[in-house]
BALOBA-1460 file (C-alpha; in Angstrom, 3 decimals):
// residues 312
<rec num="1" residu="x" x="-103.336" y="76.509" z="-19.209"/>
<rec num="2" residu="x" x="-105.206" y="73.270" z="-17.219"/>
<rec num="3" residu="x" x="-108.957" y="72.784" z="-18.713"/>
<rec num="4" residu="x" x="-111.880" y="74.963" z="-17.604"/>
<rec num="5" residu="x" x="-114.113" y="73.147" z="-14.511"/>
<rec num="6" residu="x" x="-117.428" y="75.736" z="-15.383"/>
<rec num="7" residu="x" x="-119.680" y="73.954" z="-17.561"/>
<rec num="8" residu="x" x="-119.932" y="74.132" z="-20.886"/>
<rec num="9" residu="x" x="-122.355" y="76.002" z="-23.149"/>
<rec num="10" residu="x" x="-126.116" y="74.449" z="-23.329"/>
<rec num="11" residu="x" x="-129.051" y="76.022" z="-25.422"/>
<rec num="12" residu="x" x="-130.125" y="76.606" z="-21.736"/>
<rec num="13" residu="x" x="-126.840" y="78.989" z="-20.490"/>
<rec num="14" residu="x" x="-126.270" y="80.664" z="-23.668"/>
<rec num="15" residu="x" x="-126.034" y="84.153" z="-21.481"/>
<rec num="16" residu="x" x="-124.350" y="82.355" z="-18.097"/>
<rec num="17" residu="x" x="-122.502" y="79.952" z="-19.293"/>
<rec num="18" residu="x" x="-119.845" y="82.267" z="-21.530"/>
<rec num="19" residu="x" x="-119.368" y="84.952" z="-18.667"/>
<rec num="20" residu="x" x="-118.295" y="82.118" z="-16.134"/>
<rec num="21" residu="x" x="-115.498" y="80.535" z="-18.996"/>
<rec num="22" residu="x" x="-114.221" y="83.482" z="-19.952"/>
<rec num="23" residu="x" x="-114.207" y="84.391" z="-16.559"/>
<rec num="24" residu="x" x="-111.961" y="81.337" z="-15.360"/>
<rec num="25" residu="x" x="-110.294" y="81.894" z="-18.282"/>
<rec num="26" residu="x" x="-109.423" y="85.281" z="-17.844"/>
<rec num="27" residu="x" x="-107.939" y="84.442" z="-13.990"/>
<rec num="28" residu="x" x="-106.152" y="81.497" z="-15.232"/>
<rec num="29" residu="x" x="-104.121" y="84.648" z="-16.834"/>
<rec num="30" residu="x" x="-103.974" y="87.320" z="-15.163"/>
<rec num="31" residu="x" x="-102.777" y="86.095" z="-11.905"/>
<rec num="32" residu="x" x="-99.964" y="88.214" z="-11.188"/>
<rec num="33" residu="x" x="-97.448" y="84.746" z="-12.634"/>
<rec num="34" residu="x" x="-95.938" y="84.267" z="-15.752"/>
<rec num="35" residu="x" x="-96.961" y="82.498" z="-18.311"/>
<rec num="36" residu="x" x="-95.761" y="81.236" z="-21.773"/>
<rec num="37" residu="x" x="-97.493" y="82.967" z="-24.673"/>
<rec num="38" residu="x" x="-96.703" y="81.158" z="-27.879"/>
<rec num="39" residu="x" x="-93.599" y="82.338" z="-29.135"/>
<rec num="40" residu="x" x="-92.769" y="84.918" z="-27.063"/>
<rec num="41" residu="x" x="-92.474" y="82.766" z="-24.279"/>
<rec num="42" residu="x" x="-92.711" y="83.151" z="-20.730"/>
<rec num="43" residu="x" x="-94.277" y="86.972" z="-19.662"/>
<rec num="44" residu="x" x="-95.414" y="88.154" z="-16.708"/>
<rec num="45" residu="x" x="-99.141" y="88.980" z="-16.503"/>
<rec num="46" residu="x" x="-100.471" y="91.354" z="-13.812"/>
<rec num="47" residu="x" x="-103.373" y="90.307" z="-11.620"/>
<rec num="48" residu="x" x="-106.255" y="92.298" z="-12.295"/>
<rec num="49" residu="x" x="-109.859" y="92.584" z="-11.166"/>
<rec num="50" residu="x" x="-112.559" y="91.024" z="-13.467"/>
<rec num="51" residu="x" x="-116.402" y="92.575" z="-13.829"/>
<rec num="52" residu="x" x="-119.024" y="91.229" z="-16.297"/>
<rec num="53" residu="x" x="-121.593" y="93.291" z="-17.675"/>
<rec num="54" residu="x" x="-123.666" y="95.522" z="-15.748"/>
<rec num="55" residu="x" x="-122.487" y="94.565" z="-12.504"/>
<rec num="56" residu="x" x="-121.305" y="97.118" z="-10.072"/>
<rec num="57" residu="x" x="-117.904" y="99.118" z="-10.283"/>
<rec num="58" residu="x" x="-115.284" y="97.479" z="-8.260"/>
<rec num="59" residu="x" x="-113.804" y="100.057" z="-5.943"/>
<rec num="60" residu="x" x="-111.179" y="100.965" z="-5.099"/>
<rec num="61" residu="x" x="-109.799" y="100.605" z="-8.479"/>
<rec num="62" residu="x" x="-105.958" y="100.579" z="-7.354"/>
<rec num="63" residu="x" x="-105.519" y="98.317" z="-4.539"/>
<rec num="64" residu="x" x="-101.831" y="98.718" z="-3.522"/>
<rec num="65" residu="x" x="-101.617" y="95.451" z="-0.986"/>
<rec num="66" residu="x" x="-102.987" y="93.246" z="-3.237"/>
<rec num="67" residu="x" x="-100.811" y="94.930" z="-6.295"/>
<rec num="68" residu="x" x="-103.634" y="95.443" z="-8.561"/>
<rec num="69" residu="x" x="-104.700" y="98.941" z="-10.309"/>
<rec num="70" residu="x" x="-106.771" y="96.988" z="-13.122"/>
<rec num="71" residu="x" x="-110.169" y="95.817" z="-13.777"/>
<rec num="72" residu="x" x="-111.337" y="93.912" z="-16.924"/>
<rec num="73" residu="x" x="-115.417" y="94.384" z="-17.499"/>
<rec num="74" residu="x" x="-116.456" y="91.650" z="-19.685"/>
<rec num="75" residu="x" x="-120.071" y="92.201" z="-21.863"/>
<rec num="76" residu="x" x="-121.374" y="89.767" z="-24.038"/>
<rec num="77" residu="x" x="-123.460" y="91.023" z="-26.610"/>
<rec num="78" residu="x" x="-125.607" y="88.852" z="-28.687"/>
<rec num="79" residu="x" x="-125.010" y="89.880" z="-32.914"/>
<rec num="80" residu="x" x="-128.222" y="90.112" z="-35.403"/>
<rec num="81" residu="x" x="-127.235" y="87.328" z="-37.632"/>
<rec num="82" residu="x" x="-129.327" y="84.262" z="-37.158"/>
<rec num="83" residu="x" x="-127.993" y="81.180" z="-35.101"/>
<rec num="84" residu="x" x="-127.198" y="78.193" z="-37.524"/>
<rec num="85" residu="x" x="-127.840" y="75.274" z="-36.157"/>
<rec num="86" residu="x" x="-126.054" y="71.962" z="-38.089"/>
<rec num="87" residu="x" x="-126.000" y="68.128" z="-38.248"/>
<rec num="88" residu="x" x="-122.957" y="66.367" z="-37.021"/>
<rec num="89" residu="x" x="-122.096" y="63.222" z="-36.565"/>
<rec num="90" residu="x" x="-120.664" y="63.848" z="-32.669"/>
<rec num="91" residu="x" x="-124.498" y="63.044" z="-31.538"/>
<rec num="92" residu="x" x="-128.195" y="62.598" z="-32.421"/>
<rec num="93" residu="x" x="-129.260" y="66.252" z="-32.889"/>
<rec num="94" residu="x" x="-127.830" y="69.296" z="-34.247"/>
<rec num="95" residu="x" x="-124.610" y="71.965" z="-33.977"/>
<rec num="96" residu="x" x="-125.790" y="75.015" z="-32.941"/>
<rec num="97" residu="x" x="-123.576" y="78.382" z="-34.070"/>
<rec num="98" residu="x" x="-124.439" y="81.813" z="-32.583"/>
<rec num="99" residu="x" x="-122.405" y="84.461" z="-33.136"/>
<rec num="100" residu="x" x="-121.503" y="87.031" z="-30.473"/>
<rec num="101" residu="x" x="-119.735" y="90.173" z="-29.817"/>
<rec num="102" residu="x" x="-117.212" y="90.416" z="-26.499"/>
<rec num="103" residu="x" x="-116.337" y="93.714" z="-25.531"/>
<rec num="104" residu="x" x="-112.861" y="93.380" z="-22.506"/>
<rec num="105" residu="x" x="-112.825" y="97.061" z="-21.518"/>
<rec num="106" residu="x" x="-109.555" y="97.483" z="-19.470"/>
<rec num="107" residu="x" x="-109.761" y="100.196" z="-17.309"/>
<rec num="108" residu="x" x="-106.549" y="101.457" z="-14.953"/>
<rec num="109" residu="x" x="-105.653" y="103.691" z="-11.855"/>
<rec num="110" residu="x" x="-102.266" y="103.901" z="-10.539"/>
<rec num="111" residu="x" x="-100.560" y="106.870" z="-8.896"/>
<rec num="112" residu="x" x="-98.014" y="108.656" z="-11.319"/>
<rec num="113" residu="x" x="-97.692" y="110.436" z="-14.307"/>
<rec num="114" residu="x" x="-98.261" y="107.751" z="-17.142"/>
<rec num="115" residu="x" x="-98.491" y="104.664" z="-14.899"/>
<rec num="116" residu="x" x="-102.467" y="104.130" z="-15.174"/>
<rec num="117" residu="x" x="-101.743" y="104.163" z="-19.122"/>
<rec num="118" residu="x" x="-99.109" y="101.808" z="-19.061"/>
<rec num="119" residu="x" x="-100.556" y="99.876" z="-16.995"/>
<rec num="120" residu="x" x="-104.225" y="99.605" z="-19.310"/>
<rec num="121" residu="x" x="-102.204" y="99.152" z="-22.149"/>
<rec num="122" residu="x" x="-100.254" y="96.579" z="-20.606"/>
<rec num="123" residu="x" x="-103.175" y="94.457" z="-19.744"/>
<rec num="124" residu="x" x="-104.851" y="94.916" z="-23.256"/>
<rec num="125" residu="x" x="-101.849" y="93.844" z="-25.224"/>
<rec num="126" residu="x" x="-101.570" y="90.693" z="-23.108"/>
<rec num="127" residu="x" x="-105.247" y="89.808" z="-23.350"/>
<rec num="128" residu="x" x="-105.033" y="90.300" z="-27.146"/>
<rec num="129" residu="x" x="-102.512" y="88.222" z="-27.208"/>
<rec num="130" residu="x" x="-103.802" y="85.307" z="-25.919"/>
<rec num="131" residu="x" x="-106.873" y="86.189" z="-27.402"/>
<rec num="132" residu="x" x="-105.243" y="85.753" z="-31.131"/>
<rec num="133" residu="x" x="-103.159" y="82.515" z="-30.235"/>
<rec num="134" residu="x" x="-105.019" y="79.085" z="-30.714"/>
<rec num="135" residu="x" x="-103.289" y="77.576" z="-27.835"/>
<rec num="136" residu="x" x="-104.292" y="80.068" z="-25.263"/>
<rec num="137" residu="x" x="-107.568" y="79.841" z="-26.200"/>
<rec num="138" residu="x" x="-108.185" y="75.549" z="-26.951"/>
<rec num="139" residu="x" x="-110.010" y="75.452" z="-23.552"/>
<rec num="140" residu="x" x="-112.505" y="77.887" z="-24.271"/>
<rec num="141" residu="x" x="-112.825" y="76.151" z="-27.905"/>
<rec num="142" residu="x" x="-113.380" y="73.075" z="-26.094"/>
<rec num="143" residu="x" x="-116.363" y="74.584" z="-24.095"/>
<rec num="144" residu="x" x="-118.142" y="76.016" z="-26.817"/>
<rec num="145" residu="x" x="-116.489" y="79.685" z="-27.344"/>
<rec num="146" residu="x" x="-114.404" y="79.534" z="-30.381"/>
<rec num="147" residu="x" x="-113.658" y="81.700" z="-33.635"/>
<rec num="148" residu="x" x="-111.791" y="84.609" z="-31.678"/>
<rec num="149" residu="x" x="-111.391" y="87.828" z="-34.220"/>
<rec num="150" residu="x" x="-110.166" y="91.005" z="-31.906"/>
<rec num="151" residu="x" x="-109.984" y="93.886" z="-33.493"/>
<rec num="152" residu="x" x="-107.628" y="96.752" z="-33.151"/>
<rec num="153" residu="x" x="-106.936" y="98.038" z="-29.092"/>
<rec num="154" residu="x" x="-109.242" y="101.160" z="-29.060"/>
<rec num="155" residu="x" x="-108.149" y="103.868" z="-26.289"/>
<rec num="156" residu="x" x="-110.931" y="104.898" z="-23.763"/>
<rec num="157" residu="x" x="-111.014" y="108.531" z="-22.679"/>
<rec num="158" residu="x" x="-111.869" y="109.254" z="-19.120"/>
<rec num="159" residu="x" x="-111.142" y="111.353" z="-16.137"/>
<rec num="160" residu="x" x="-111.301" y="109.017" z="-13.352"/>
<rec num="161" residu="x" x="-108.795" y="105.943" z="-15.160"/>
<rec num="162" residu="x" x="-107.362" y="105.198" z="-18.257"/>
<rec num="163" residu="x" x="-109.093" y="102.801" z="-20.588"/>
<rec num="164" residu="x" x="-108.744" y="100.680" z="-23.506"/>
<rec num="165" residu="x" x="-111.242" y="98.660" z="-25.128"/>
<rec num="166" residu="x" x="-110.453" y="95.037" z="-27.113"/>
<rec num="167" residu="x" x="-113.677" y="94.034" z="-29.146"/>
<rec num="168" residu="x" x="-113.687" y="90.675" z="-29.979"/>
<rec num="169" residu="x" x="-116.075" y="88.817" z="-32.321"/>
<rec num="170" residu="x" x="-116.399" y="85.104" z="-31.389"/>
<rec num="171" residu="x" x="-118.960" y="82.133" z="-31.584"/>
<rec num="172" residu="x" x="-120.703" y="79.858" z="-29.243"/>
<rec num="173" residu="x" x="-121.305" y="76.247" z="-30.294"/>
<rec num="174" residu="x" x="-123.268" y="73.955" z="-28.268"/>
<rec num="175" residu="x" x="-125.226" y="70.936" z="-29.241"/>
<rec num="176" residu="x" x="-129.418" y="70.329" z="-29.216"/>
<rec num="177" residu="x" x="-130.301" y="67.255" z="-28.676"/>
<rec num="178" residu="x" x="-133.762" y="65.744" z="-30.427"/>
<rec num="179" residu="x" x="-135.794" y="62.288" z="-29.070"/>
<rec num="180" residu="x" x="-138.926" y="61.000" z="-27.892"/>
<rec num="181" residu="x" x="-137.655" y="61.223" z="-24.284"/>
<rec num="182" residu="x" x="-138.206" y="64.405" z="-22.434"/>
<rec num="183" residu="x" x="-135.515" y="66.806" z="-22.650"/>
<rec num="184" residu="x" x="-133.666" y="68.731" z="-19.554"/>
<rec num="185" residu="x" x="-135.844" y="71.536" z="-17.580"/>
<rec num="186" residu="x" x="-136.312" y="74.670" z="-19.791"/>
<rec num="187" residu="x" x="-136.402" y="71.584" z="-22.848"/>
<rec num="188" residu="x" x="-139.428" y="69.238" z="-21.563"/>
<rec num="189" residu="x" x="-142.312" y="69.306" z="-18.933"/>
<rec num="190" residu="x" x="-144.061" y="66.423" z="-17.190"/>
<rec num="191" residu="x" x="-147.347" y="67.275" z="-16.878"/>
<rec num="192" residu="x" x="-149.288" y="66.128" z="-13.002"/>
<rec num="193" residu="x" x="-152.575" y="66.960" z="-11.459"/>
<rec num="194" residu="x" x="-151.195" y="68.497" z="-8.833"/>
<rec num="195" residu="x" x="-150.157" y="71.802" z="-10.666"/>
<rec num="196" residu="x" x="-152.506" y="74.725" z="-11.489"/>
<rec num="197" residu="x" x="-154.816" y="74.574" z="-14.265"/>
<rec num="198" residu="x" x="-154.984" y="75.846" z="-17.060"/>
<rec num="199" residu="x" x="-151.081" y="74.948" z="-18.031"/>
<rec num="200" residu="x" x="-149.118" y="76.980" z="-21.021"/>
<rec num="201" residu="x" x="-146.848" y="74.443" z="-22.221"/>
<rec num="202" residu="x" x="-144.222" y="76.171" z="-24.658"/>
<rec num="203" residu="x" x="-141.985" y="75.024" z="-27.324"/>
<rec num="204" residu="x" x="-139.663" y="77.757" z="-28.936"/>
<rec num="205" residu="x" x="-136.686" y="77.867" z="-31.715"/>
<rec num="206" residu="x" x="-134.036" y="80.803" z="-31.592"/>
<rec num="207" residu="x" x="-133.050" y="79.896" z="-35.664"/>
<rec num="208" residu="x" x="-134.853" y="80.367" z="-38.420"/>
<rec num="209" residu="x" x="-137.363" y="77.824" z="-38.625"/>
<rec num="210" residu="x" x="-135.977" y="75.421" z="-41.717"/>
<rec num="211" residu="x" x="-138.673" y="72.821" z="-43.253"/>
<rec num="212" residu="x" x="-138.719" y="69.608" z="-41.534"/>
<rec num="213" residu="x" x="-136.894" y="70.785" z="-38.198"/>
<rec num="214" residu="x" x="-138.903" y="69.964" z="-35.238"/>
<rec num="215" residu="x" x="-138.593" y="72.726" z="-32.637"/>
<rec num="216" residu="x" x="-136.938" y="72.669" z="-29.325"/>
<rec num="217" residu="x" x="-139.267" y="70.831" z="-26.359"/>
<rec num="218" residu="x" x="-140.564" y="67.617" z="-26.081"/>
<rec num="219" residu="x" x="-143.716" y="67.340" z="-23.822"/>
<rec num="220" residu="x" x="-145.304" y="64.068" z="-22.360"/>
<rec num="221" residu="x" x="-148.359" y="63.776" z="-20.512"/>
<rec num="222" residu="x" x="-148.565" y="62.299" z="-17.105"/>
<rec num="223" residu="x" x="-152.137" y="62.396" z="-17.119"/>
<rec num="224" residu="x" x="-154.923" y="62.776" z="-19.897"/>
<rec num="225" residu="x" x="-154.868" y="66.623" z="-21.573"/>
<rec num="226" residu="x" x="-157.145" y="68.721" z="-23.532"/>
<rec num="227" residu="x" x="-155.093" y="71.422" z="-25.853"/>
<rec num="228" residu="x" x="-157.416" y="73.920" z="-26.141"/>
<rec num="229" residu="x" x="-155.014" y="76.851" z="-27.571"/>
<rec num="230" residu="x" x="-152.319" y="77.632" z="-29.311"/>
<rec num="231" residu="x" x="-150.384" y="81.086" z="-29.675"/>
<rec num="232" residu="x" x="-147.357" y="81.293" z="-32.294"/>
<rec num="233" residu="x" x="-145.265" y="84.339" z="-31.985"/>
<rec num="234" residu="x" x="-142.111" y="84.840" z="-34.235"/>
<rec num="235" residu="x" x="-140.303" y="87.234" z="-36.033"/>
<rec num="236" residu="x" x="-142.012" y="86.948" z="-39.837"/>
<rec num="237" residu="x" x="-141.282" y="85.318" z="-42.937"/>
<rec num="238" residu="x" x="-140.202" y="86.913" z="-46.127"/>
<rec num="239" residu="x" x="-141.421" y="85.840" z="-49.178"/>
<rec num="240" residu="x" x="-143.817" y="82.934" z="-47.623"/>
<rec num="241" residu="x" x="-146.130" y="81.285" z="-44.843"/>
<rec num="242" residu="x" x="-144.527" y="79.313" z="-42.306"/>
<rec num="243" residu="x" x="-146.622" y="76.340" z="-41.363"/>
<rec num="244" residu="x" x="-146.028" y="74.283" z="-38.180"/>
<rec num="245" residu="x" x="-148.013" y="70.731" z="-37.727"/>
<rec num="246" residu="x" x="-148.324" y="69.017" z="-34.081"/>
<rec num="247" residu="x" x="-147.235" y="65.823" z="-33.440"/>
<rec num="248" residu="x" x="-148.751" y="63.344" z="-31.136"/>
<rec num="249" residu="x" x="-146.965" y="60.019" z="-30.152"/>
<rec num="250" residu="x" x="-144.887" y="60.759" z="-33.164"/>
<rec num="251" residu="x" x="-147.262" y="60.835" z="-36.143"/>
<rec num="252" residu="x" x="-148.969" y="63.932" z="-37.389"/>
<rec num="253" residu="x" x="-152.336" y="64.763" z="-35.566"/>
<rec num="254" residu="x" x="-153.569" y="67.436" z="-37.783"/>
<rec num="255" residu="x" x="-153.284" y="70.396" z="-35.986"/>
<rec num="256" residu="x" x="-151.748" y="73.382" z="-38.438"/>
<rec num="257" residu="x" x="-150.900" y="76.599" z="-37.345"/>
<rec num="258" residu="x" x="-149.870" y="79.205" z="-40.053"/>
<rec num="259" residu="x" x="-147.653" y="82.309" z="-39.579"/>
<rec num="260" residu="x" x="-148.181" y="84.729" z="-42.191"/>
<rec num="261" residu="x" x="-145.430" y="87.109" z="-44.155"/>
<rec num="262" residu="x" x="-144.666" y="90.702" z="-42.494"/>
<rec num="263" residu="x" x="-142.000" y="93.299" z="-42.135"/>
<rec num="264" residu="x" x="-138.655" y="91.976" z="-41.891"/>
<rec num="265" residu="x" x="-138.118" y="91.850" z="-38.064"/>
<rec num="266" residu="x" x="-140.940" y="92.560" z="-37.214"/>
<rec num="267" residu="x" x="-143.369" y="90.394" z="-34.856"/>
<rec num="268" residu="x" x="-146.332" y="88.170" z="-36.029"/>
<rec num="269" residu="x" x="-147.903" y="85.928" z="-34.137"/>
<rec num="270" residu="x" x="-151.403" y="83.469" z="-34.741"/>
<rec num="271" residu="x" x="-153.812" y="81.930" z="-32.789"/>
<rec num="272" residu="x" x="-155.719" y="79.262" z="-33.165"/>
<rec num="273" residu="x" x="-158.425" y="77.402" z="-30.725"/>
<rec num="274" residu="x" x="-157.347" y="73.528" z="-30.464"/>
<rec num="275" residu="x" x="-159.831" y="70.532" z="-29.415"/>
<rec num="276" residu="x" x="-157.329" y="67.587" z="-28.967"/>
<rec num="277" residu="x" x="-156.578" y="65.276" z="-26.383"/>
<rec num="278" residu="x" x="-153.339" y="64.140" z="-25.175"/>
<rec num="279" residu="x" x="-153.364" y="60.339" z="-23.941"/>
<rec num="280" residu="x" x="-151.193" y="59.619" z="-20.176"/>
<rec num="281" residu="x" x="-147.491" y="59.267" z="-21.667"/>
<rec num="282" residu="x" x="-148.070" y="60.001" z="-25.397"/>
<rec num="283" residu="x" x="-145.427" y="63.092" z="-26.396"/>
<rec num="284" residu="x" x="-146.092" y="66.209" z="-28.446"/>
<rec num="285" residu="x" x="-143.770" y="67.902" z="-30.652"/>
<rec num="286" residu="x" x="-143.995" y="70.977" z="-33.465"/>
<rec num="287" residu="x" x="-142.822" y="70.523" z="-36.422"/>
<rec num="288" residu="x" x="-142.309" y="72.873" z="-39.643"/>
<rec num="289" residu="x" x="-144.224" y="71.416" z="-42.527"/>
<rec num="290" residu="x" x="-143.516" y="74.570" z="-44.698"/>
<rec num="291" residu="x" x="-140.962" y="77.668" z="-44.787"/>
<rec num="292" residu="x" x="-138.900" y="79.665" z="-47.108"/>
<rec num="293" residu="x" x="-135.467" y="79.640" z="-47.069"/>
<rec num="294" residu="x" x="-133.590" y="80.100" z="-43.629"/>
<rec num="295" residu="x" x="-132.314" y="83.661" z="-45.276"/>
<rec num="296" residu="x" x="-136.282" y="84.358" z="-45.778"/>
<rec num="297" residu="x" x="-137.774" y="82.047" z="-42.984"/>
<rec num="298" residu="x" x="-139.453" y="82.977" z="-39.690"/>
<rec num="299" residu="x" x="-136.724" y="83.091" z="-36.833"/>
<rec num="300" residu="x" x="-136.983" y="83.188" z="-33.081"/>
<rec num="301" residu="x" x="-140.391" y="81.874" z="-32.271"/>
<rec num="302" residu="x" x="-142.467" y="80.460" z="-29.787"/>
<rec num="303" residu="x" x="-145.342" y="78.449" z="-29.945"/>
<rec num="304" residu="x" x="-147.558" y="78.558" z="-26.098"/>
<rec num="305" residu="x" x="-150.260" y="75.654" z="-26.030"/>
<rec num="306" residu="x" x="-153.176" y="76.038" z="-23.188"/>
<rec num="307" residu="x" x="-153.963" y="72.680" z="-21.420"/>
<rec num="308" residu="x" x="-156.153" y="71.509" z="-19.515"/>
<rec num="309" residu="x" x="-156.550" y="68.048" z="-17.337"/>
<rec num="310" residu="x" x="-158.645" y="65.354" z="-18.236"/>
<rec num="311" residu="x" x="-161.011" y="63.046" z="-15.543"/>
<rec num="312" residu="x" x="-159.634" y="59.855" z="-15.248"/>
């Protein structure tokens, strides 16, 4: 199969990005061509319709000129274990792993005893197929979706089509980059005069929070701020505090904010009034002075600053 053209995975698409891959993916297939599977070699593979998530039912289901009684309905569904995030020596920054669940629920109509079964089962065989072989897969891989693991085909009752359902565990990699320079938009904010006052500027990290990480966001000042808040929210430590320290032009300016132990998964959050002042095109970052291990660390948080302009 020829390389994917939808962009890759970014901490910034983690929800888009993998529905438009594996949707390319998926018509790269099922085209109504043939196609060489590994070594079974060359097999036809149907053209179908594809849905993602929510999105409405495509009707009609069997659409005899265009020779397709099929639709695959793709849902991504985010798994409880914590992202990992890793250092690697591809670039400045770190490897981030989440791990995901895709559910490909085949669903059939064709006229004739049998024929909407056959037809489902058809479809799901071939799409666990390529699902299990590395070559079929590689462009995905190389777009951040890797570590397919489909389980069993699981027959769908219902009165309207035949169904089968492939559920596939998988992983999306993409990288974080860290720097003094301010990051994409959703990463880093350049503060003017012309926007409304007061400003929440917010930093967040989907991990667990592991001592000496900085979180994501990098912030720089294009005019002269006063922080005069902060608000931490996160899911809570285990066995220990959490404490995050603000940087300022890179060096620590003595601003602490602690997040106390709690239920597990459960949501704490601090506040803490803040009396510093942010120079025109000095940075601000977070950073975790203290945690627990990652197993027992505070996960998923977000830190919201107030801010408020300077005179010149």
């Amino acid at each position: 199969m020829n390389p994917l053209t939808s962009p890759a995975i970014t901490e910034l698409t983690t929800e888009t990005a993998p529905l438009n891959l594996l949707g390319e993916w998926l018509r790269g297939w099922f085209n109504g061509s043939l196609h060489a599977v590994g070594a079974a070699g060359t097999v036809f593979f149907p053209a179908v319709n594809l849905a993602f998530n929510q999105s409405a039912a495509i009707q009609p289901q069997y659409q005899l000129g265009a020779g397709i009684d099929t639709t695959i309905r793709v849902v991504l569904v985010p798994r409880g274990e914590q992202a990992v995030s890793l250092d690697t020596v591809l670039f400045s920054g770190k490897l981030v792993t989440a791990r995901v669940l895709v559910n490909f629920y085949v669903q059939a109509k064709h006229p004739g005893a049998g024929q909407a079964q056959q037809s489902a089962q058809t479809v799901a065989n071939l799409l666990k197929a390529i699902l299990t072989n590395p070559d079929a897969r590689y462009p995905l891989a190389l777009k951040g979706i890797t570590a397919f693991a489909p389980e069993p085909i699981r027959p769908q009752a219902g009165t309207d089509y035949a169904g089968r359902l492939v559920v596939c565990s998988a992983q999306l990699q993409y990288p974080v980059q860290f720097g003094m320079q301010p990051l994409p938009v959703g990463g880093a904010v350049t503060v003017n005069t012309t926007e409304p006052w007061p400003q929440s500027l917010e930093w967040w990290q989907p991990a667990a929070l592991v001592s000496n990480e900085y979180l994501l966001g990098t912030f720089t000042a294009a005019c002269a701020l006063r922080f005069t808040a902060v608000r931490v929210v996160a899911f809570a430590p285990q066995t220990a505090p959490v404490v995050l320290g603000l940087e300022v032009a890179g060096a620590p300016s003595g601003v602490t904010v602690t997040l106390p132990p709690g239920v597990v998964n459960a949501e704490v959050q601090t506040s803490v009034p803040l009396a510093l002042t942010l120079a025109t095109g000095q940075v601000a970052r977070w950073k975790v002075l203290a945690a627990p291990a990652a197993a027992d660390s505070a996960w998923r948080a977000s830190v919201e600053v107030t801010a408020l302009p300077l005179p010149n």
